[in-house]
C-alpha positions in Angstrom: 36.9 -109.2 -41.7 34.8 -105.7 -41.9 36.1 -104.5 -38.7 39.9 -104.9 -39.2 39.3 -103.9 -43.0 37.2 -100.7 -42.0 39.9 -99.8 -39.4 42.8 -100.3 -41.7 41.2 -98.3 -44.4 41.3 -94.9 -41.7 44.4 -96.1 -40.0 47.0 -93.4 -39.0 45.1 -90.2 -40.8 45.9 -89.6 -37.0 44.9 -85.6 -37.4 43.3 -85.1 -40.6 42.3 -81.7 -40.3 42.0 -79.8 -43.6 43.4 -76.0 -43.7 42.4 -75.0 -47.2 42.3 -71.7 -48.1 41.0 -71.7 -51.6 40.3 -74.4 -54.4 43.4 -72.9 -56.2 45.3 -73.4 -53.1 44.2 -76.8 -52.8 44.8 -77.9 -56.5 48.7 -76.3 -56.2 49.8 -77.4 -52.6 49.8 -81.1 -51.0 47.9 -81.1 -48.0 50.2 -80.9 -44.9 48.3 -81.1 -42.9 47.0 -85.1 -43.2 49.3 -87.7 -41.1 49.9 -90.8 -43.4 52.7 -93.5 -43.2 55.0 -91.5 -45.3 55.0 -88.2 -43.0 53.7 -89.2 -39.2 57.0 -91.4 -37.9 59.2 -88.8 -38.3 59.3 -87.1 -34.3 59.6 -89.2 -31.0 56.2 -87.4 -30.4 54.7 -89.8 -32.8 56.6 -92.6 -31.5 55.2 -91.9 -28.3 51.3 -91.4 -29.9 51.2 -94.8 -31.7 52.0 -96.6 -28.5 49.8 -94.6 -26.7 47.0 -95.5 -29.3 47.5 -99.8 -28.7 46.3 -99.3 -25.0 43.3 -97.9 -25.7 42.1 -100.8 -26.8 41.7 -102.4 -23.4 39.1 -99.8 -22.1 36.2 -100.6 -24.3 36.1 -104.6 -23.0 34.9 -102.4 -19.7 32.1 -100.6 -20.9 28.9 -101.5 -19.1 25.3 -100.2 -18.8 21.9 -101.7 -19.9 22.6 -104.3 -22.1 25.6 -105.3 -19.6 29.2 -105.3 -20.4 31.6 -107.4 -23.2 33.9 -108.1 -19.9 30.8 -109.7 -18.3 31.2 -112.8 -21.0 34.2 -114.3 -19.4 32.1 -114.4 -15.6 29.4 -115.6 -17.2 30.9 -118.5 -19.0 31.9 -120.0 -15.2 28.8 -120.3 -13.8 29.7 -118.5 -11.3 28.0 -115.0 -11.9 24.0 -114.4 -12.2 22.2 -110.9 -13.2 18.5 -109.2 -12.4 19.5 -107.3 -16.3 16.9 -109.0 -18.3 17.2 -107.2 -21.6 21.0 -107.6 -21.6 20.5 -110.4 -23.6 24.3 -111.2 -24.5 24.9 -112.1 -20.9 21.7 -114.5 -21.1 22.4 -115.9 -24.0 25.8 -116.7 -22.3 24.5 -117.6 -18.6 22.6 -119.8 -19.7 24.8 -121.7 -22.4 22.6 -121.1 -25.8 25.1 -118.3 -27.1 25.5 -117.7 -30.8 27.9 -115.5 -32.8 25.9 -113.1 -33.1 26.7 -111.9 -29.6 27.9 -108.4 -29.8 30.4 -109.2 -26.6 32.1 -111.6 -28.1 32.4 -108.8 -31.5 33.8 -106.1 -29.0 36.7 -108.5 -27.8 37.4 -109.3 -31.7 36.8 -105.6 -32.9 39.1 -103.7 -30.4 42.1 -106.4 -29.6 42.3 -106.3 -33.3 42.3 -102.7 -33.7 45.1 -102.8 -30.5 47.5 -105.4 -32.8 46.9 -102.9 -35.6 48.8 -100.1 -34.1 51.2 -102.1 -32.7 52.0 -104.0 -35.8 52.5 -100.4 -37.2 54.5 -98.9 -34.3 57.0 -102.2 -34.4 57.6 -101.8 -37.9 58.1 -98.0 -37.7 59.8 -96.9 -34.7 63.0 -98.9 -35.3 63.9 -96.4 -38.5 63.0 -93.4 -36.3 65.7 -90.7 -35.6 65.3 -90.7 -31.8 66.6 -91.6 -28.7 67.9 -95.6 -28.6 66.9 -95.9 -24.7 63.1 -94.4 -25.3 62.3 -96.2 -28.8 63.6 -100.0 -27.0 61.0 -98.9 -24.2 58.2 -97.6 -26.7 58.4 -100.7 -28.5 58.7 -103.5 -25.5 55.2 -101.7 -24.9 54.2 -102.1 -28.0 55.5 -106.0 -28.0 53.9 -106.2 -24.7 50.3 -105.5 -25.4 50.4 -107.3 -29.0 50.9 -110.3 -27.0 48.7 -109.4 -24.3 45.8 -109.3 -27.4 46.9 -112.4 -29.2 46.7 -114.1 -25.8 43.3 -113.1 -25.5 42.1 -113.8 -28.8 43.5 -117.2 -28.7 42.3 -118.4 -25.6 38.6 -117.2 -26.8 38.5 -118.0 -30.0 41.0 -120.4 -30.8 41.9 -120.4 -34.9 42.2 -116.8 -35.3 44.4 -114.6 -37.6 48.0 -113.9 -37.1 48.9 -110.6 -38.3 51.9 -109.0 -37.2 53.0 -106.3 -40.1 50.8 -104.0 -41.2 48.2 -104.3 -43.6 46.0 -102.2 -45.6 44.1 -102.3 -48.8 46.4 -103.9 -51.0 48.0 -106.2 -48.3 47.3 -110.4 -48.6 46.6 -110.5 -45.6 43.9 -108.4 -45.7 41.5 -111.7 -45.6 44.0 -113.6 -43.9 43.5 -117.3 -42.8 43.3 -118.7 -39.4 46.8 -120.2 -38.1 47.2 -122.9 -35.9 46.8 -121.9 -32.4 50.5 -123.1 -31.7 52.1 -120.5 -34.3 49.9 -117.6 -32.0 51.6 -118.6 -29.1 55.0 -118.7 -30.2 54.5 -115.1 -31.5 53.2 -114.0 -27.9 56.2 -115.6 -26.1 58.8 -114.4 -29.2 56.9 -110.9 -28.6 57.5 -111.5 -24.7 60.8 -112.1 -24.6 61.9 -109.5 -26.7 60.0 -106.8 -24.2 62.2 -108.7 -21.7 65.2 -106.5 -23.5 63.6 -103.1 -23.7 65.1 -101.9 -20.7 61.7 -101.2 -19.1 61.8 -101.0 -15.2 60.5 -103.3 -13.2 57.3 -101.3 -12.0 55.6 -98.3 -13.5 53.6 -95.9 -10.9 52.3 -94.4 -13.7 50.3 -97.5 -15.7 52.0 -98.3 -18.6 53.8 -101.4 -19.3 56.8 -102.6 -16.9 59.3 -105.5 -17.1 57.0 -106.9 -14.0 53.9 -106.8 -16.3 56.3 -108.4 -19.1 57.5 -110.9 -16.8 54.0 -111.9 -14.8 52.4 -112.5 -18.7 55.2 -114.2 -19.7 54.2 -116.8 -16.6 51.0 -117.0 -17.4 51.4 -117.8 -21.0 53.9 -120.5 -20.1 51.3 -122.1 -17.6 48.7 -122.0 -20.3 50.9 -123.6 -23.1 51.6 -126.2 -20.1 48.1 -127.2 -20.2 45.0 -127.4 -22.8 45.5 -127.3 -25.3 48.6 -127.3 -26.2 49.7 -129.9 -23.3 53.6 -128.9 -23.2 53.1 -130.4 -19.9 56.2 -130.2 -17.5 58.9 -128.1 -19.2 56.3 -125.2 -19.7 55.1 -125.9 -15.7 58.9 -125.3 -14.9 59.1 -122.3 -17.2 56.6 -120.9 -15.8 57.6 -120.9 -12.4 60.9 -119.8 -13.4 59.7 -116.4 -15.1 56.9 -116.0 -11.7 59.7 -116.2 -9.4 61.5 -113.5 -11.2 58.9 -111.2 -10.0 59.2 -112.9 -6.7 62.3 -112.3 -6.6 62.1 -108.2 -7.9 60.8 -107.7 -4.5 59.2 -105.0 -6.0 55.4 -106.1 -5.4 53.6 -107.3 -2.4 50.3 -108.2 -1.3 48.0 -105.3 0.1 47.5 -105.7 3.9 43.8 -105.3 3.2 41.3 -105.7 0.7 39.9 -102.3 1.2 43.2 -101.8 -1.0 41.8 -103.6 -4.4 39.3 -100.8 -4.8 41.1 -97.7 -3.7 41.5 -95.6 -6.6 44.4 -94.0 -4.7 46.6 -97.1 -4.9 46.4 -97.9 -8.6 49.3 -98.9 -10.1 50.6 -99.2 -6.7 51.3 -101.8 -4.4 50.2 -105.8 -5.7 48.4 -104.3 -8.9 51.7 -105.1 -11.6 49.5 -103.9 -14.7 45.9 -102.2 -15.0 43.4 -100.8 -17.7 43.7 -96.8 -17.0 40.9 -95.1 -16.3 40.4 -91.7 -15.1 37.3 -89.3 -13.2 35.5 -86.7 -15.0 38.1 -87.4 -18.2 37.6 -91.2 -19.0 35.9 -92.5 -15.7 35.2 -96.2 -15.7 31.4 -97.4 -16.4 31.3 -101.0 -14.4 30.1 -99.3 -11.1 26.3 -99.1 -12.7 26.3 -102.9 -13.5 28.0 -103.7 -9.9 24.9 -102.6 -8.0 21.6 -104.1 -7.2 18.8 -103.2 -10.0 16.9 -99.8 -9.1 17.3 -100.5 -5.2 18.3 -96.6 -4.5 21.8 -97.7 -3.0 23.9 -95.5 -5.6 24.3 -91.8 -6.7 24.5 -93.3 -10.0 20.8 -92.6 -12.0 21.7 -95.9 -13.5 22.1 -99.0 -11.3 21.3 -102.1 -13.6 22.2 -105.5 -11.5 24.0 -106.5 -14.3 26.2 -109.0 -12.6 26.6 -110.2 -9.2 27.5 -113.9 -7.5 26.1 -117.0 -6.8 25.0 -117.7 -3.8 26.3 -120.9 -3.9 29.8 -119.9 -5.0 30.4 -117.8 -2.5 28.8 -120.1 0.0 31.9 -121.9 -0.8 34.6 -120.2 0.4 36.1 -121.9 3.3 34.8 -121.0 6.6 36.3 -118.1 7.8 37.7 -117.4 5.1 37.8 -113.0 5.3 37.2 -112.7 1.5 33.9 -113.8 2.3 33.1 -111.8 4.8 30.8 -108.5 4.0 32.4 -105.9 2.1 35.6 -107.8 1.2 35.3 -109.5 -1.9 30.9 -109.1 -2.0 28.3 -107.6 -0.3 24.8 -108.0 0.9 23.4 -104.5 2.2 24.2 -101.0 1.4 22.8 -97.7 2.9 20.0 -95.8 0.9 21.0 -93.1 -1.5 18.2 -90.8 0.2 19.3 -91.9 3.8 22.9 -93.2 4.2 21.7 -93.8 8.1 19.4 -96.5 6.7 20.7 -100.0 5.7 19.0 -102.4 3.2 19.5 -105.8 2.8 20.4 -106.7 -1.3 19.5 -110.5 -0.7 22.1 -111.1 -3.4 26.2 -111.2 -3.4 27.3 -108.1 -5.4 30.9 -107.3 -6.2 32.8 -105.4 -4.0 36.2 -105.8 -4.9 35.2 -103.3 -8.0 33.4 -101.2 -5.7 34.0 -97.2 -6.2 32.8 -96.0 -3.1 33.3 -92.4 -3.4 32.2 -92.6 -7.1 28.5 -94.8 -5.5 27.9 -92.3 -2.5 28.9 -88.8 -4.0 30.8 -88.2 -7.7 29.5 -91.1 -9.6 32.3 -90.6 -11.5 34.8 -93.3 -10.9 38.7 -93.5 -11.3 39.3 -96.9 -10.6 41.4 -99.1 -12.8 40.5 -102.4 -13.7 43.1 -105.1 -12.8 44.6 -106.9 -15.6 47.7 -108.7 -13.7 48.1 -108.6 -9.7 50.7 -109.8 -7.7 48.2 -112.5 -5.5 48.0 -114.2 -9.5 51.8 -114.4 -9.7 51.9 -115.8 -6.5 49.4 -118.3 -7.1 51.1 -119.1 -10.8 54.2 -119.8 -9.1 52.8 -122.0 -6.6 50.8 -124.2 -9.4 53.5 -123.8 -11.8 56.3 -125.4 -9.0 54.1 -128.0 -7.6 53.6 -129.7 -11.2 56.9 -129.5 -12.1 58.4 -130.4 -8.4 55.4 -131.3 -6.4 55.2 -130.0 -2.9 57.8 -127.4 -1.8 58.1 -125.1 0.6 58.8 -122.9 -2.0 55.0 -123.8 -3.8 53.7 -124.2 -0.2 55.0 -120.7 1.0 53.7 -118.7 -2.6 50.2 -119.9 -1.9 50.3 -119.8 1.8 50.6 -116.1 1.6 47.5 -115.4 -0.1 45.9 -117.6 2.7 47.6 -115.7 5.5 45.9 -112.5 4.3 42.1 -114.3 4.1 43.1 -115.3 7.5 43.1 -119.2 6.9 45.2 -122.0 8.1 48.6 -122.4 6.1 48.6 -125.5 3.5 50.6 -128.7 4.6 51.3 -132.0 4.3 50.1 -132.4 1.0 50.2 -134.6 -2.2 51.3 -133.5 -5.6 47.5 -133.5 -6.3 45.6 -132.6 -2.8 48.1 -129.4 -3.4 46.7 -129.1 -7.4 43.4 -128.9 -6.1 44.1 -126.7 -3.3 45.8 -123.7 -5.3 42.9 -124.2 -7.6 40.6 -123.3 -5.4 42.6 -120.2 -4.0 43.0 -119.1 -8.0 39.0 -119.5 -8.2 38.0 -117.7 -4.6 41.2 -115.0 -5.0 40.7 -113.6 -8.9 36.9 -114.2 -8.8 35.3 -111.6 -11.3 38.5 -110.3 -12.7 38.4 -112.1 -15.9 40.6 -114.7 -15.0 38.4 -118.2 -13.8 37.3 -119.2 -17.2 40.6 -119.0 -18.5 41.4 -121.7 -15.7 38.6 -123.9 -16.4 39.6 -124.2 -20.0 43.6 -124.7 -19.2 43.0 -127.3 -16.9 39.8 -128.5 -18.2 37.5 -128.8 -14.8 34.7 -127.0 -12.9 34.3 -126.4 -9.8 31.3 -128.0 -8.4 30.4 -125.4 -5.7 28.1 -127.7 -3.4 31.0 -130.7 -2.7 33.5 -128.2 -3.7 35.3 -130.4 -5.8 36.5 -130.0 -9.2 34.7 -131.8 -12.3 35.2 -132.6 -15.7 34.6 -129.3 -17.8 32.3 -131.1 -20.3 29.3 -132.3 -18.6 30.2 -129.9 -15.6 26.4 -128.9 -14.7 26.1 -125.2 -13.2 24.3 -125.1 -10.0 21.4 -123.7 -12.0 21.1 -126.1 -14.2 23.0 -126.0 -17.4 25.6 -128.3 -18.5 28.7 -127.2 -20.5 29.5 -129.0 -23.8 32.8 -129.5 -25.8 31.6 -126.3 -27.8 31.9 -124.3 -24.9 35.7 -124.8 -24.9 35.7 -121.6 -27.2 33.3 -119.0 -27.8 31.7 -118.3 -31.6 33.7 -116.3 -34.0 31.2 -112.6 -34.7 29.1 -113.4 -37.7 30.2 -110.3 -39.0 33.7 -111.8 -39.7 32.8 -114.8 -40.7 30.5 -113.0 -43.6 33.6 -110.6 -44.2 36.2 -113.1 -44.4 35.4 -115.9 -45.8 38.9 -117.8 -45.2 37.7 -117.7 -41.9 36.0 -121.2 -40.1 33.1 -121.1 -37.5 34.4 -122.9 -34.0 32.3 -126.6 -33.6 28.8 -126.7 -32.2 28.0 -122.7 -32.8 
């Protein structure tokens, strides 16, 4: 495993800046100067940077340009998303169902939610011996706990058998070519690291980004509703635990729905308002790069010099959306004309569905440098994972019909009714499909419950032999996604997924 052995072998010479002053000086005196594990845990300051180090690892996923973007993998693997980006071959090779492990998306996932576990393995093992205040090290390290699981719950759901590693390693350690475990033992550890950020003492929201018991809480839900269905099929005690820890958030009162869209892509309300956890980005310091692959290839709409059509929607798909519904209306969720770059008085039609939900406008029209965050958990999800979660363990309540009823309220649609245990399934399906499209959550879905969603009857399928409406046809292989070559060559303890 090059990339976790490569990272290990550099891991926490956090400052390594050499000060010396003479060969005789350096032959007499120790180098203070280099951080290693014996000297760096010693102030809360370092406590502080480890933590600070495991989120980083979110922000690459993001990156986007010319040969696309790793995050694009997951909207690809619906269906659901097409691209005018012919040379970003990894989305192709994706789209279009012929992917291979040598797809460097796939490598970027592995590489940095790897790298994130790293320092969080070394930050749980650490901080508890530090001399420092009890209140902040139980916060630093439910963070820490919060985005190893966050990681593993990735990794697992892509790859399937991957390593667990949860002390840290380095080039001595066993486990420095570990084995795969058994998908089960990764999700214990996420809900074991889960509920013990459930006693950190973290508040329930955090204005400022980083993790919060609501983020804690709204994971925990999700897990639970995965291990509920494929493929671990805990079936109803897991539906019932899930709704349990959802309505906990419910209940916090402290999130609600934005009163408009306009809302999801207001860099002024991040952090703020239904968005429970985000990947931090910044203007000018770390601005976020999606905004070139959001807009239509060389049409002149953007400020941006780059504007690649790297991903956009079906037509189809969002043809699909039930009439009326507001998120399909232009410049909610999508849009189909934008003013000129060299005349904002002049409108051009795009002919596609592009993503507006992600849309920076200030960043397109004048700075083209953007401080939107990308949403990791919102509060329309939890509502929707409570509503699913209660109707299979209950069936229809008013409780379910209420959760799901509100995120139809605000697309301005008729509230649910008078439903079946099923006809309701179906239905909150759909709003989980139409509300988190292109955030990274839809192919998670497909694979938990094991359908897609045909988009001209609008009824849900069998995931294998589910045909995309341009033509492909998923197979059992595409449960999973390969495992990078480059770790498979590395480690050879490690076993290729089927059919790749």
């Amino acid at each position: 495993m090059k990339s976790i052995k490569t990272y290990i072998s550099k891991v926490l010479v956090l400052a390594a800046v050499f000060f010396a002053t003479s060969c005789a000086d350096f032959l007499d005196e120790t180098d203070k100067s280099n951080f290693t594990l014996d000297n760096y845990f010693t102030k809360p300051e370092h406590a502080v940077s480890v933590v600070n180090s495991i989120y980083q690892s979110m922000q690459p996923i993001m990156s986007s340009g010319f040969n696309g973007g790793p995050w694009m993998m997951l909207e690809f693997a619906t269906g659901l998303a097409d691209t005018e980006l012919g040379q970003a071959q990894y989305s192709l090779f994706v789209k279009d169902l012929v992917n291979n492990s040598d797809n460097g998306y796939g490598q970027t996932f592995w590489t940095n939610y790897y790298r994130g576990i790293a320092n969080a393995n070394l930050a749980i093992a650490n901080i508890p011996e530090m001399n420092m205040d009890e209140t902040q090290k139980q916060q630093l390290l439910g963070e820490a706990r919060f985005l190893r699981a966050y990681y593993y719950f990735n990794l697992v759901r892509i790859f399937g058998n991957i390593p667990l590693i949860i002390n840290p390693v380095d080039l001595t350690s066993e486990e420095l070519y570990p084995n795969p475990a058994d998908p089960s033992a990764v999700y214990d550890q996420i809900v074991m690291d889960l509920t013990e950020a459930e006693d950190s003492g973290l508040p329930m929201r955090d204005a400022t980004g980083r993790v919060s018991m609501g983020a804690i809480k709204s994971l925990l839900s999700s897990v639970y509703l995965t291990m509920a269905g494929y493929p671990l099929q805990k079936g109803n005690e897991y539906y019932s635990l899930a709704a349990a820890k959802a309505k906990e958030v419910i209940d916090s009162k402290e999130f609600s729905l934005f009163d408009s869209y306009d809302a999801l892509h207001d860099p002024s309300m991040k952090n703020l308002g239904e968005n429970i956890f985000m990947a931090q980005f910044a203007a000018y310091i770390q601005p976020s790069s999606w905004q070139v692959s959001i807009i239509p290839y060389n049409r002149g709409i953007s400020n941006y010099s780059a504007e690649t059509g790297g991903i956009f929607a079906q037509e189809e798909f969002v043809k699909s959306y039930e009439s009326g519904d507001k998120r399909a209306d232009e410049k909610e969720f999508y849009y189909t004309s934008y003013s000129l770059r060299d005349d904002r008085s002049q409108i051009l039609e795009l002919g596609d569905y592009y993503i507006y939900k992600h849309f920076d406008e200030l960043a397109q029209t004048s700075t083209t440098s953007s401080d939107m965050n990308w949403p990791i958990i919102r509060y329309a999800e939890v509502l929707l994972i409570y509503a699913e979660a209660s109707n299979e363990a209950n069936g229809p309540t008013n409780e379910a019909y209420q959760a799901v009823n509100l995120i139809r309220e605000r697309a301005e649609l008729d509230p649910l009714t008078g439903m079946s245990q099923t006809e309701l399934r179906e239905a909150i399906w759909k709003e989980k499909f139409f509300e988190l499209s292109f955030e990274n959550k839809t192919w998670f879905d497909m694979v938990r419950i094991r359908k897609g969603f045909n988009v001209t009857t609008r009824q849900f399928e069998e995931y294998v032999g589910h045909q995309f409406i341009y033509g492909p046809t998923l197979k059992e292989r595409e449960l999973l996604f390969p495992i990078p070559t480059a770790e498979i060559r590395n480690n050879s303890n490690l076993v290729q997924n089927a059919g790749y």
